[in-house]
Backbone as ProteinMPNN parsed JSONL, in Angstrom:
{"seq_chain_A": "XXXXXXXXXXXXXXXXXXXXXXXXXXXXXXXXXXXXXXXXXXXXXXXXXXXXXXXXXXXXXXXXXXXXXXXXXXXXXXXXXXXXXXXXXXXXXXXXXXXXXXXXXXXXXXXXXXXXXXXXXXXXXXXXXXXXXXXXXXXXXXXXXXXXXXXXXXXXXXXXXXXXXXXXXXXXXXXXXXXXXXXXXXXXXXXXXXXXXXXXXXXXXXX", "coords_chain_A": {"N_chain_A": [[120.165, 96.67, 65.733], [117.336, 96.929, 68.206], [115.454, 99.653, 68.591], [115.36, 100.973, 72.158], [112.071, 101.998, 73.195], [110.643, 105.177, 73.772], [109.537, 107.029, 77.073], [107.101, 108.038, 76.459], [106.083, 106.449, 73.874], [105.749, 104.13, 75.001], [103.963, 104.332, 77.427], [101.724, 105.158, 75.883], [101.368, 102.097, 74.66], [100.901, 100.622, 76.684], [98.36, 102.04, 77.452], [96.867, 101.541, 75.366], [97.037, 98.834, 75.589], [95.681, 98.209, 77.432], [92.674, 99.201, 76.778], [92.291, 96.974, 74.929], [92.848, 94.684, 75.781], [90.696, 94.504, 77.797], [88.476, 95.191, 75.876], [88.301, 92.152, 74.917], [87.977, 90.765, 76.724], [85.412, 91.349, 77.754], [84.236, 90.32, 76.078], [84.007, 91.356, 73.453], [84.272, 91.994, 70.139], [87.788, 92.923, 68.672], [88.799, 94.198, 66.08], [91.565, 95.443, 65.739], [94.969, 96.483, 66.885], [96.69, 99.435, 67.09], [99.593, 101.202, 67.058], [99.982, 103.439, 64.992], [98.352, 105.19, 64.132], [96.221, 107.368, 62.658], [96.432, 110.041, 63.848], [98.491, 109.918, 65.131], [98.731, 108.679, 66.97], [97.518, 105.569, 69.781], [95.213, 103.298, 68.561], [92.681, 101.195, 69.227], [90.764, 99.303, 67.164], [87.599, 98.092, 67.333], [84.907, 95.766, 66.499], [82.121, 96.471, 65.136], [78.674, 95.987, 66.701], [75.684, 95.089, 65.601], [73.229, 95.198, 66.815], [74.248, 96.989, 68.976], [76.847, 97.637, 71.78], [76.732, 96.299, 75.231], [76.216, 99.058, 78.054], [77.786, 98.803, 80.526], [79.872, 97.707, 79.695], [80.831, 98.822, 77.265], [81.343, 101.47, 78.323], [82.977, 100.137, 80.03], [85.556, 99.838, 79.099], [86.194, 102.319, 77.51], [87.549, 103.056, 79.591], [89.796, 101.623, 80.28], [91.863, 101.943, 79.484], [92.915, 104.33, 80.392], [93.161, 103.749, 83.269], [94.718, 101.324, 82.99], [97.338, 102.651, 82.645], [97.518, 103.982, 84.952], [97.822, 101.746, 87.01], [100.098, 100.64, 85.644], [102.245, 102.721, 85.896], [103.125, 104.426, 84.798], [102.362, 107.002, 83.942], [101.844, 110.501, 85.763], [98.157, 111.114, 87.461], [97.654, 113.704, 86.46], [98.668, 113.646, 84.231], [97.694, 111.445, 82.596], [94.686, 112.068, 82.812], [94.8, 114.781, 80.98], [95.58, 114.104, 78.776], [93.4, 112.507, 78.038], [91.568, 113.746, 78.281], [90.31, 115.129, 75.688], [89.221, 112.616, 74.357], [89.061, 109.83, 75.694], [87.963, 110.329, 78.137], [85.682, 112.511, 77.74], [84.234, 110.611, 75.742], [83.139, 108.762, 77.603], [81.968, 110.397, 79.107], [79.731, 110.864, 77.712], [78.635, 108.807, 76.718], [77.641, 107.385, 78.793], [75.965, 109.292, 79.984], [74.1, 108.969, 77.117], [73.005, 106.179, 77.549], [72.188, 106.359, 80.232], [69.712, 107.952, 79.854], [68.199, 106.892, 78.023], [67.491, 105.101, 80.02], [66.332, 103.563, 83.83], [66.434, 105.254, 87.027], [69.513, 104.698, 87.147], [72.122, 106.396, 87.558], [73.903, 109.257, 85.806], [76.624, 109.472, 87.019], [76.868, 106.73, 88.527], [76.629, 104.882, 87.052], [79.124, 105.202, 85.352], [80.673, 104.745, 87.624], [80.903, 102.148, 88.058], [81.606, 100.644, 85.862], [84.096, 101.773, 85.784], [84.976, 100.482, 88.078], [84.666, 97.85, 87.213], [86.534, 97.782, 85.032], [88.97, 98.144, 86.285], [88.905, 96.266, 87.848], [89.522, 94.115, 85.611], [91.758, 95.036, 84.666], [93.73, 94.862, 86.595], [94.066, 91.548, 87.235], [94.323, 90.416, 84.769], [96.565, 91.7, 84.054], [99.347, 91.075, 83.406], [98.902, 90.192, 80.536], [97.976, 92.433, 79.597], [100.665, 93.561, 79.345], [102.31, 92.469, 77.896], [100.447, 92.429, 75.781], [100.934, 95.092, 74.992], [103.539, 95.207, 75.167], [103.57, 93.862, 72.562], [102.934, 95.335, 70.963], [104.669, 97.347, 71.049], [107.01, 96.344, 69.654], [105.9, 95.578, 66.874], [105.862, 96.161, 63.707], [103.62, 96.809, 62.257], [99.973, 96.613, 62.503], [98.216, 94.434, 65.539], [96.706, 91.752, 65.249], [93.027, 90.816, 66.145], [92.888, 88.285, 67.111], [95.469, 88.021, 67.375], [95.966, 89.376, 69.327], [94.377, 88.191, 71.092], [95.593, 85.086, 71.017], [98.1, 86.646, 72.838], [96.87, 87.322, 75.499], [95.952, 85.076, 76.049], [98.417, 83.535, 76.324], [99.891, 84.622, 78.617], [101.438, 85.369, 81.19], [101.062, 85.69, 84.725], [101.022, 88.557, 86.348], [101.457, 90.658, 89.448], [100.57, 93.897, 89.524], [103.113, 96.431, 91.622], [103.049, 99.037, 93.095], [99.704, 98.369, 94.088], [97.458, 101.053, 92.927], [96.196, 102.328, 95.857], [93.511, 103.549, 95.962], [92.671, 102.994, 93.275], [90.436, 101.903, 92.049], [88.143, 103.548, 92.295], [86.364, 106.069, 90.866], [88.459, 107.905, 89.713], [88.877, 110.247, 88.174], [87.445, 112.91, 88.368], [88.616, 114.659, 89.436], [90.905, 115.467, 88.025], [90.229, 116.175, 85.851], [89.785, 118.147, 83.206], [86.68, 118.728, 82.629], [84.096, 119.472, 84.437], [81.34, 118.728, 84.474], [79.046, 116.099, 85.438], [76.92, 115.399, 85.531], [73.217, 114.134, 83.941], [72.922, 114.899, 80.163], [72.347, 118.239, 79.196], [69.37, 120.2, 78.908], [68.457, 120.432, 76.259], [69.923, 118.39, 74.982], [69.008, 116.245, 75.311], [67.367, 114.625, 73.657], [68.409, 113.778, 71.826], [70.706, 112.508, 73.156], [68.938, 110.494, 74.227], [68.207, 108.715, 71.85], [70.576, 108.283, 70.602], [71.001, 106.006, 72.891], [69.931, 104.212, 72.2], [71.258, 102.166, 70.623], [74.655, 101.651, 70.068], [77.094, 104.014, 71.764], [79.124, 104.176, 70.966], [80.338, 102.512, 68.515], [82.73, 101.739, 67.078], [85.827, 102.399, 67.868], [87.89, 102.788, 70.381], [90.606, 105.217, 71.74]], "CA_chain_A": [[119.827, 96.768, 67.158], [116.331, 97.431, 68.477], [115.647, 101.457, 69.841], [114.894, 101.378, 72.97], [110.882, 102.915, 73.201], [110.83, 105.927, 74.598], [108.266, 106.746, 77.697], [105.976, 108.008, 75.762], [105.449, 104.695, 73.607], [105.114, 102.963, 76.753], [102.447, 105.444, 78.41], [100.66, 105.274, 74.591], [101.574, 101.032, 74.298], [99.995, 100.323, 77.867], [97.37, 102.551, 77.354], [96.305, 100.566, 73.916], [96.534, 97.809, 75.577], [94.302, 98.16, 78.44], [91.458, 98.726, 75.757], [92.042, 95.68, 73.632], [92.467, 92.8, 77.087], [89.501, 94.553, 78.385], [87.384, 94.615, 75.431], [88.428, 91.266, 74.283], [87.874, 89.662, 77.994], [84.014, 91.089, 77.775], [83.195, 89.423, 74.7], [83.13, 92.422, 72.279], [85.518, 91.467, 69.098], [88.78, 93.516, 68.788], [89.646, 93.835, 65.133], [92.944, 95.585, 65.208], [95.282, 97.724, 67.555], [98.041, 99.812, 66.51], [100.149, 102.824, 67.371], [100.879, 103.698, 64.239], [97.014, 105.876, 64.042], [96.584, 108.815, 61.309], [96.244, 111.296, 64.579], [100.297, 109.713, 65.48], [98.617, 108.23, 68.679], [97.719, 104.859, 68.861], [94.042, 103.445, 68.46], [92.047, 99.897, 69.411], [90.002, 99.205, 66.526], [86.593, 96.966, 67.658], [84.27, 95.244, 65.386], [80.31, 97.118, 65.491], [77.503, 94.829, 66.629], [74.293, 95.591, 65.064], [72.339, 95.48, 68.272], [75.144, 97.894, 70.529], [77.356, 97.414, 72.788], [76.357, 96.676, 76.349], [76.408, 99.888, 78.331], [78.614, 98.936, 81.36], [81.055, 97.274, 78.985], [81.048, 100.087, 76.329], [82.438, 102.746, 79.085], [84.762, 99.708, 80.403], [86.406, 99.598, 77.8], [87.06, 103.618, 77.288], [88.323, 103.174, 81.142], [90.612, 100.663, 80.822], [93.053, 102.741, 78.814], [93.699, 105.413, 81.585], [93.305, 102.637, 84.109], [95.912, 100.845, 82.576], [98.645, 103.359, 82.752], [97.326, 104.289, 86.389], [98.472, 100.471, 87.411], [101.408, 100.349, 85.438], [102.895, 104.072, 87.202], [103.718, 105.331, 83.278], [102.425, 108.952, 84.083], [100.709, 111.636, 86.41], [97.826, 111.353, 87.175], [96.985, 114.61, 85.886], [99.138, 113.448, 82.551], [96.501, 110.67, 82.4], [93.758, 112.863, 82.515], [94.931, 115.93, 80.192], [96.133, 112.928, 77.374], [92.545, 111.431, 77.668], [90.595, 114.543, 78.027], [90.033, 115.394, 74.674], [88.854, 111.863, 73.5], [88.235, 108.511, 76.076], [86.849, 111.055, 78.763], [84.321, 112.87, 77.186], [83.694, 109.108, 75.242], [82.923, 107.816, 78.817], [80.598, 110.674, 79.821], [78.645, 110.991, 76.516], [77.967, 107.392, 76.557], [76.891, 107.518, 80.061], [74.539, 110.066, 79.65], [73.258, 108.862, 76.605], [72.698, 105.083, 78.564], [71.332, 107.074, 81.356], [68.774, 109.03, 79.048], [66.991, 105.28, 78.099], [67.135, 103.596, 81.106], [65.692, 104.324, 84.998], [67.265, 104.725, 88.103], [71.064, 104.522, 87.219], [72.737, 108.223, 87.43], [75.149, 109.11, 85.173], [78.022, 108.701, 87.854], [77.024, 105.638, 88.858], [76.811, 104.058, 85.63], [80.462, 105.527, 85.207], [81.695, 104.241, 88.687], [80.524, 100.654, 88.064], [82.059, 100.481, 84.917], [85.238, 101.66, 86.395], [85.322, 99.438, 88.746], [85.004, 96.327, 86.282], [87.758, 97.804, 84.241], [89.836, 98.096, 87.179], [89.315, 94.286, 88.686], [89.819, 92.963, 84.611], [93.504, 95.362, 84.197], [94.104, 94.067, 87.985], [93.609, 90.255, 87.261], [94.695, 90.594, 83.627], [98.023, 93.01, 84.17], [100.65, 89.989, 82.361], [98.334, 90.028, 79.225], [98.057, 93.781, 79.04], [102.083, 93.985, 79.421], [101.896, 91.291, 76.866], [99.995, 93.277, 74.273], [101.58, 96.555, 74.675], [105.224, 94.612, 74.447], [104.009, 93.428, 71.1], [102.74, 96.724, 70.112], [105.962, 98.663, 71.128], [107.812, 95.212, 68.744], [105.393, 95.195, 65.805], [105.671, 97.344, 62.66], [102.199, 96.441, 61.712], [98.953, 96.467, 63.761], [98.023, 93.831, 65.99], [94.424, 91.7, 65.281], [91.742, 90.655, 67.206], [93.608, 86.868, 67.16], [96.869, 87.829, 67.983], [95.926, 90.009, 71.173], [93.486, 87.057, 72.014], [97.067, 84.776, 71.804], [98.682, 87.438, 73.843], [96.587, 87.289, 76.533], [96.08, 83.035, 76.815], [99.886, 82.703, 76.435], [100.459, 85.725, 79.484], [101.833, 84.734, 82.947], [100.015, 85.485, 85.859], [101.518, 89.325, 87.15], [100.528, 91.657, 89.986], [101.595, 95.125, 89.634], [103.489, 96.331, 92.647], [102.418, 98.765, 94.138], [98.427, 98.278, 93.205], [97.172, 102.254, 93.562], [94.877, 102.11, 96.701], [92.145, 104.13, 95.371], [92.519, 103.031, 91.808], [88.932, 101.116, 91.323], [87.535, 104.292, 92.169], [86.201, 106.515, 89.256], [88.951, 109.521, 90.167], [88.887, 111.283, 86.869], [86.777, 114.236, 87.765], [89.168, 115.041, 89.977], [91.749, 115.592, 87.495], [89.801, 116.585, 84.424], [88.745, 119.564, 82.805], [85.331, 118.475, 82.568], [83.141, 119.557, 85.611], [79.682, 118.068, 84.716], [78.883, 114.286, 85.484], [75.041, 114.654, 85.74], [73.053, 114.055, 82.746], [72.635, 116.075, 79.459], [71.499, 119.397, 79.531], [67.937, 119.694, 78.739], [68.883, 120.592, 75.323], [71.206, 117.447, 74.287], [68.657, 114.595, 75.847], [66.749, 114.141, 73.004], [70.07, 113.185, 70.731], [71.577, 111.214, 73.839], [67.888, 109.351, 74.348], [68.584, 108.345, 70.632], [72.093, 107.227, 71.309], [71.306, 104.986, 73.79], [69.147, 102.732, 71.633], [72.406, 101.48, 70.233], [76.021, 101.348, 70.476], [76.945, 104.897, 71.609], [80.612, 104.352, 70.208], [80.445, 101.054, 68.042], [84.332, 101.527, 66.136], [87.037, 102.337, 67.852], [88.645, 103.396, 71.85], [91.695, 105.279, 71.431]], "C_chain_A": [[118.457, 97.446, 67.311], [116.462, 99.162, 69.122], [115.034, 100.684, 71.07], [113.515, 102.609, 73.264], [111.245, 104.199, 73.757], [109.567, 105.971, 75.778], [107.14, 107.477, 76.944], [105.217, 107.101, 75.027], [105.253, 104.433, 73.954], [104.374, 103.556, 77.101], [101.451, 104.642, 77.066], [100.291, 103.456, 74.404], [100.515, 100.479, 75.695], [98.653, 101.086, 78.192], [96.11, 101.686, 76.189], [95.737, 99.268, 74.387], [95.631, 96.861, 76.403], [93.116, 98.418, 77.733], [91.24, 97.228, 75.147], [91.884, 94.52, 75.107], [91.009, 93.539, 77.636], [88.07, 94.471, 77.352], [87.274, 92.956, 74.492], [87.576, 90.007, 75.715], [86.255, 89.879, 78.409], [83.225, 91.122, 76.528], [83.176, 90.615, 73.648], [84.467, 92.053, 70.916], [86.4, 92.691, 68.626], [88.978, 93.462, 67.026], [91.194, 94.532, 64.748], [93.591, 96.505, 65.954], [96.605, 98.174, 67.311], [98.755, 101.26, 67.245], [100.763, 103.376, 66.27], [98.901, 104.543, 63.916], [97.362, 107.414, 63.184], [96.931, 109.934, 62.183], [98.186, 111.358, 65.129], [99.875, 109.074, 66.848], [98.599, 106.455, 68.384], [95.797, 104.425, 69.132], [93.692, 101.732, 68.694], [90.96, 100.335, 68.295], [88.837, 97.892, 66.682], [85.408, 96.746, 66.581], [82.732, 95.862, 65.91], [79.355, 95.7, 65.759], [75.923, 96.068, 66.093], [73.39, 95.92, 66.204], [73.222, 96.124, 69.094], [75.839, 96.836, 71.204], [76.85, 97.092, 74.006], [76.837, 97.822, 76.878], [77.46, 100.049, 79.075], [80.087, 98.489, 80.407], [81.703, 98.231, 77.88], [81.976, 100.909, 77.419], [83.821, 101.867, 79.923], [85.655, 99.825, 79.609], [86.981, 100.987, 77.555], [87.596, 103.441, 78.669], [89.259, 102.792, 80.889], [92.204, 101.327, 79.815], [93.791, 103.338, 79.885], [93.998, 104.627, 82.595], [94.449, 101.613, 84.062], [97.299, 101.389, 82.951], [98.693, 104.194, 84.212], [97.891, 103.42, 87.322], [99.962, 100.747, 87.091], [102.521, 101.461, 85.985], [103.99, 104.556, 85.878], [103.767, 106.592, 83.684], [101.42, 109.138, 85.167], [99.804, 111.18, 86.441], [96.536, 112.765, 86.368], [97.148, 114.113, 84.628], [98.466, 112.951, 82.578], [95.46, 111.687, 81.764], [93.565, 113.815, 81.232], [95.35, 115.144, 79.003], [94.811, 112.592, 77.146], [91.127, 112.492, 77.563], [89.569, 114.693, 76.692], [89.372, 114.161, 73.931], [88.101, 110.621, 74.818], [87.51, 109.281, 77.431], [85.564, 111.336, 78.56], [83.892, 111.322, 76.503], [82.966, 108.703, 76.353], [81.729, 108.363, 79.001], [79.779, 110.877, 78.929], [78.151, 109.804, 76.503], [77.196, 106.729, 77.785], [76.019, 107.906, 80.289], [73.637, 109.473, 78.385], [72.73, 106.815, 77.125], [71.421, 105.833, 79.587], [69.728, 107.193, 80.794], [68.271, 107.895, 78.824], [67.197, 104.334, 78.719], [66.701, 104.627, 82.395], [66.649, 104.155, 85.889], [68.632, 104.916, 87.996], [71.181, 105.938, 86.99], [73.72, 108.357, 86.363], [76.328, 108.617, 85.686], [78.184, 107.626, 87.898], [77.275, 104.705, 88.026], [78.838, 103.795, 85.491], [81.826, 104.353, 86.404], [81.764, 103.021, 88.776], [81.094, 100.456, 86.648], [83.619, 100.322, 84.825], [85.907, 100.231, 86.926], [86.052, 98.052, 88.267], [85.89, 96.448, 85.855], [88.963, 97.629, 84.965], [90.405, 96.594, 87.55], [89.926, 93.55, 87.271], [91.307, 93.287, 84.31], [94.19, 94.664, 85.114], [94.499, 92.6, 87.749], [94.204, 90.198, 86.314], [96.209, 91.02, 83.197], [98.817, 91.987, 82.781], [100.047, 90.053, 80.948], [98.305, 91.842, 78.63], [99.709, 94.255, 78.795], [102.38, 93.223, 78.216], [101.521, 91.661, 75.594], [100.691, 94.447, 74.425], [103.324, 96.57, 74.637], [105.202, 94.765, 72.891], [103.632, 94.705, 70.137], [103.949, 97.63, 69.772], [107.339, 97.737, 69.991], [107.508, 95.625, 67.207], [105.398, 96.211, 65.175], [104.229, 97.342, 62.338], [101.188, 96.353, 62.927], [98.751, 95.109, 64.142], [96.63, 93.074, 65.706], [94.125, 91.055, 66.121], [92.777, 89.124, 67.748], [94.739, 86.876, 67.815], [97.103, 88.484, 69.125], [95.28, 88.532, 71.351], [94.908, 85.732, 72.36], [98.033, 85.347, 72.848], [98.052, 86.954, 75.052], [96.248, 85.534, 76.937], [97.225, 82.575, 76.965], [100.642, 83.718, 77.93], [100.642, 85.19, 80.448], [101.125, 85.688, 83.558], [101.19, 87.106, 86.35], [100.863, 90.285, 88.043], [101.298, 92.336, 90.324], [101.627, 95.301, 90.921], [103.707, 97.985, 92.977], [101.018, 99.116, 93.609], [98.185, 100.166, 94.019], [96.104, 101.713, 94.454], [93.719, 102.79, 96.502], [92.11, 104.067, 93.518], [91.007, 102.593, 91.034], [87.987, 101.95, 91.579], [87.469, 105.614, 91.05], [87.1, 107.855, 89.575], [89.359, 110.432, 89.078], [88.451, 112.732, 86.739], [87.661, 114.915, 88.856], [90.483, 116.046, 89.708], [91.741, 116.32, 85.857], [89.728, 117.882, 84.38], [87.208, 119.618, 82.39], [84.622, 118.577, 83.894], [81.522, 118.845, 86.087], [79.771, 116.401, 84.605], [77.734, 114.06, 85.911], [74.625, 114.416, 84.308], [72.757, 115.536, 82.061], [72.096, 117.328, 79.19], [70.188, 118.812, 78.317], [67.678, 119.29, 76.913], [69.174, 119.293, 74.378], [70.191, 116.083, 74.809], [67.644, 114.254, 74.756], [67.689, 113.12, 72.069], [70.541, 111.963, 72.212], [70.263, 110.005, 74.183], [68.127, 108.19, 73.319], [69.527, 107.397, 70.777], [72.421, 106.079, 71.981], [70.439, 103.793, 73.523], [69.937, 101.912, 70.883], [73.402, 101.646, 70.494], [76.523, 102.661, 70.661], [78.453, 104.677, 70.986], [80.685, 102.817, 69.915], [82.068, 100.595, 67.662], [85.709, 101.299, 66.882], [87.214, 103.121, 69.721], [90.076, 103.778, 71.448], [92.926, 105.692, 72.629]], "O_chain_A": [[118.277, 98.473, 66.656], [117.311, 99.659, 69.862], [114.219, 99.785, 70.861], [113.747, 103.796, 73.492], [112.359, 104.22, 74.281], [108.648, 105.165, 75.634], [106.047, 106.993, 77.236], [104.033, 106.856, 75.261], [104.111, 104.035, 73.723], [103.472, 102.72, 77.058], [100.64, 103.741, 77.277], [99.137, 103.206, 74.057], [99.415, 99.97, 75.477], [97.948, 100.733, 79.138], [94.918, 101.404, 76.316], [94.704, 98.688, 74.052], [95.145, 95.732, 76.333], [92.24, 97.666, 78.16], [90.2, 96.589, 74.986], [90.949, 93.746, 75.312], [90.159, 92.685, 77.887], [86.989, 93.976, 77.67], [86.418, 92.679, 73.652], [86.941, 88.956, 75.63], [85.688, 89.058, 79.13], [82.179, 91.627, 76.118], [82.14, 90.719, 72.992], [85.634, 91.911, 71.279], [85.724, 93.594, 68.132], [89.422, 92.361, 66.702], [91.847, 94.247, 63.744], [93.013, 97.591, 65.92], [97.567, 97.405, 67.317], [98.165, 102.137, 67.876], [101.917, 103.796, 66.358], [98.36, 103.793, 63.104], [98.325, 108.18, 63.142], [97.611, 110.835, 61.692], [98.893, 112.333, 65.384], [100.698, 108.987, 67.759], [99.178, 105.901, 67.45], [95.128, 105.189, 69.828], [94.569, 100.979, 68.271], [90.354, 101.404, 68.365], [89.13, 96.794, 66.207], [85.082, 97.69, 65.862], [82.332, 95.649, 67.054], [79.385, 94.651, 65.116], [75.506, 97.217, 66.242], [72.901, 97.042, 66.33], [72.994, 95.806, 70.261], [75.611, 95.627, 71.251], [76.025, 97.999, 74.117], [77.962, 98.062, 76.442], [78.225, 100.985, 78.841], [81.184, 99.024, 80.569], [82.916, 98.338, 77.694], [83.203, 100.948, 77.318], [84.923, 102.274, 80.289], [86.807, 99.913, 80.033], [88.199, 101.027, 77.378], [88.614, 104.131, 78.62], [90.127, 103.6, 81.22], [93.351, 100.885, 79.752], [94.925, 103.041, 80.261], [95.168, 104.698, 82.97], [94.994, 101.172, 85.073], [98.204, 100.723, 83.455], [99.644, 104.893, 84.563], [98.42, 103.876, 88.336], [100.841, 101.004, 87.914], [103.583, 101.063, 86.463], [105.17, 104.902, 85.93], [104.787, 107.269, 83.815], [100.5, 108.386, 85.488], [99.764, 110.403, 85.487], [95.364, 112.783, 85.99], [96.195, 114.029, 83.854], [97.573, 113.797, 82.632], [95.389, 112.034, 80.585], [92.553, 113.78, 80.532], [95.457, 115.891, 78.03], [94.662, 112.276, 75.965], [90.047, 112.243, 77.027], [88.364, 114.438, 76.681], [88.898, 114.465, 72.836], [86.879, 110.503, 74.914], [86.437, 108.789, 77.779], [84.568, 110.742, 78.971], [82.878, 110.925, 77.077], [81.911, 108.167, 76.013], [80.674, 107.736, 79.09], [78.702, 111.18, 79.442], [76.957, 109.779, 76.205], [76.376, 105.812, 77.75], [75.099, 107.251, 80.778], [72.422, 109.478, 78.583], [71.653, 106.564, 76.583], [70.191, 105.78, 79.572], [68.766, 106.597, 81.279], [67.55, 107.684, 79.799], [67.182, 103.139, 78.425], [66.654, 105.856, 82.343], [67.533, 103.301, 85.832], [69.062, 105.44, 89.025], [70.393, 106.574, 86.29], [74.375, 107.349, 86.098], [77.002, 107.706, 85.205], [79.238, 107.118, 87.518], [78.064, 103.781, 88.226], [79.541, 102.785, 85.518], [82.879, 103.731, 86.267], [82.624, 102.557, 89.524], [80.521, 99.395, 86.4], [84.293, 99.459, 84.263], [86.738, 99.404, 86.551], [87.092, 97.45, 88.535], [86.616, 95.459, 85.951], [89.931, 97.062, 84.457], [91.495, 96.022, 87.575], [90.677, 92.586, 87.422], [92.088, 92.441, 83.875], [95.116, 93.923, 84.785], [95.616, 92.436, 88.24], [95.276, 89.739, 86.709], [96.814, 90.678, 82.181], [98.793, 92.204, 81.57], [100.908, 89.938, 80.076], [98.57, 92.268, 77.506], [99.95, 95.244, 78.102], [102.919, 93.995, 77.424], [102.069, 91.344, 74.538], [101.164, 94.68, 73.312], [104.108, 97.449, 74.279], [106.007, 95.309, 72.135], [103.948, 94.946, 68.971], [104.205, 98.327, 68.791], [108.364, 98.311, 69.621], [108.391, 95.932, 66.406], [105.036, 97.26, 65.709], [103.869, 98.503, 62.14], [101.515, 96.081, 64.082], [99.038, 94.32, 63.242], [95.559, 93.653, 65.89], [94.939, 90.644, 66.947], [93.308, 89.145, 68.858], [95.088, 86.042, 68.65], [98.09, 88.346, 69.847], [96.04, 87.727, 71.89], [95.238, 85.431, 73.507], [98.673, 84.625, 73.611], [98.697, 86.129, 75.699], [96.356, 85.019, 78.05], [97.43, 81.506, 77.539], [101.818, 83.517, 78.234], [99.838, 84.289, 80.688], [100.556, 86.542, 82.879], [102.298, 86.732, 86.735], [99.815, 90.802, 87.657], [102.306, 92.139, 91.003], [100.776, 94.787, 91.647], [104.91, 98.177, 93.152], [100.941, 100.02, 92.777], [98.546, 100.511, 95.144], [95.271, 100.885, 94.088], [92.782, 102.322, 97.148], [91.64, 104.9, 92.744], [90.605, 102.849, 89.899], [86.858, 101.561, 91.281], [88.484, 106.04, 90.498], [86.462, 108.901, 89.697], [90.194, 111.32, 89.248], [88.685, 113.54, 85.841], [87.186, 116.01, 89.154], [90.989, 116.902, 90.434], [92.602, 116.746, 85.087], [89.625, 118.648, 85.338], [86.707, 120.603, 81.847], [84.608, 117.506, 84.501], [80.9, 118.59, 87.119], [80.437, 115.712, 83.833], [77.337, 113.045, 86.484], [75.497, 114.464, 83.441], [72.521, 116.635, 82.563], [70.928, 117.173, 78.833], [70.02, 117.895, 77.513], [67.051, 118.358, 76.411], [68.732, 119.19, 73.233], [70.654, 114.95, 74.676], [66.923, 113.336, 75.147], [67.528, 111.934, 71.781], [70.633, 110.743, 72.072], [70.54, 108.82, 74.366], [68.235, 107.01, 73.655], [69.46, 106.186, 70.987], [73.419, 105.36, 71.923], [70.229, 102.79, 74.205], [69.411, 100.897, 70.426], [73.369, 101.962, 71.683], [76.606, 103.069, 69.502], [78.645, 105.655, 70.263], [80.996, 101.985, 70.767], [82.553, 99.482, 67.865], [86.504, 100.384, 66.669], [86.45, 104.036, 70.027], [90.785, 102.934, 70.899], [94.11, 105.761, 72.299]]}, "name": "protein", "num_of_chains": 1, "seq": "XXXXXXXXXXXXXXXXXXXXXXXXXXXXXXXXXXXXXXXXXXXXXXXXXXXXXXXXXXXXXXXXXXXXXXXXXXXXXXXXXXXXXXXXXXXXXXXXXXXXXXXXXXXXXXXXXXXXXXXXXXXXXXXXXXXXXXXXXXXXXXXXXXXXXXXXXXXXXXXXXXXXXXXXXXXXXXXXXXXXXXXXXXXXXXXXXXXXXXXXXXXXXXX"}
């Protein structure tokens, strides 16, 4: 007889798998997602491009984790927050700032809130494929690859979570975080995030 997950799998399984449909659905190649990760969590493993990531798609992609389990009404969202603190948070605003730091005009926030957004409309639009992969995650002894999420999500029916949060496509993380700053790098740190942003600021892995 199968266990029955507990909610924690499910928070961690729908969290996974709002990374992998979102970075699979803006072109970036997925090679493997598992919950079976050395840390005990679970981890989207994505393939490096030599030339980077795009910027807005790089921080969709750490979004669409928390965003995920914000739709599906797994946890808090403080639990959100204080689960993601320590890793796809700070991911979001380090890669923001270092974006920011070689380009004009875009703020750190904004960068952030437009990134959101996208992640929001692709979990939104997407939902049956993300329920879809984080089924087969919470099934599979073995990790998932790039191929067999990309089957997941072309074989997924069409669902729309019920009830959609009404302020969900807005970036409400700093609301909830322990992180206070969302301008750019102190004066200190913009030489390293200038750097950063001439390539992929996180090429490997969203967890």
């Amino acid at each position: 007889m199968t266990e029955t997950p507990d909610p924690g799998q499910i928070s961690v399984a729908i969290h996974e798998a709002g990374h992998a449909v979102v970075a699979s659905l803006t072109g970036i190649t997925v090679r493997y997602a598992t919950l079976a990760s050395r840390d005990g969590g679970g981890i989207v493993v994505l393939r490096p491009r030599r030339t980077g990531f795009p910027a807005q798609e790089s921080i969709a992609i750490s979004c669409a984790g928390m965003i995920a389990q914000d739709v599906a009404g797994t946890d808090e969202r403080w639990d959100i927050a204080e689960m993601s603190d320590a890793g796809d948070i700070r991911h979001i605003r380090a890669d923001a700032r270092a974006w920011h730091a070689a380009s004009d005009g875009v703020t750190v926030l904004d960068l952030i809130t437009r990134s959101w957004a996208m992640a929001f409309d692709l979990v939104l639009d997407n939902y049956g494929a993300v329920l879809a992969v984080a089924e087969r995650l919470l099934l599979s002894s073995k990790a998932l690859t790039g191929p067999e999420i990309r089957a997941c999500i072309n074989g997924a029916p069409t669902i729309r979570p019920h009830p959609v949060p009404a302020d969900g496509h807005t970036f409400w993380i700093p609301r909830y975080s322990s992180l206070r700053s969302w301008g750019p790098a102190a004066s200190g740190n913009r030489r390293a995030a200038s750097s950063a942003g001439s390539g992929s600021p996180r090429p490997g892995d969203a967890g």
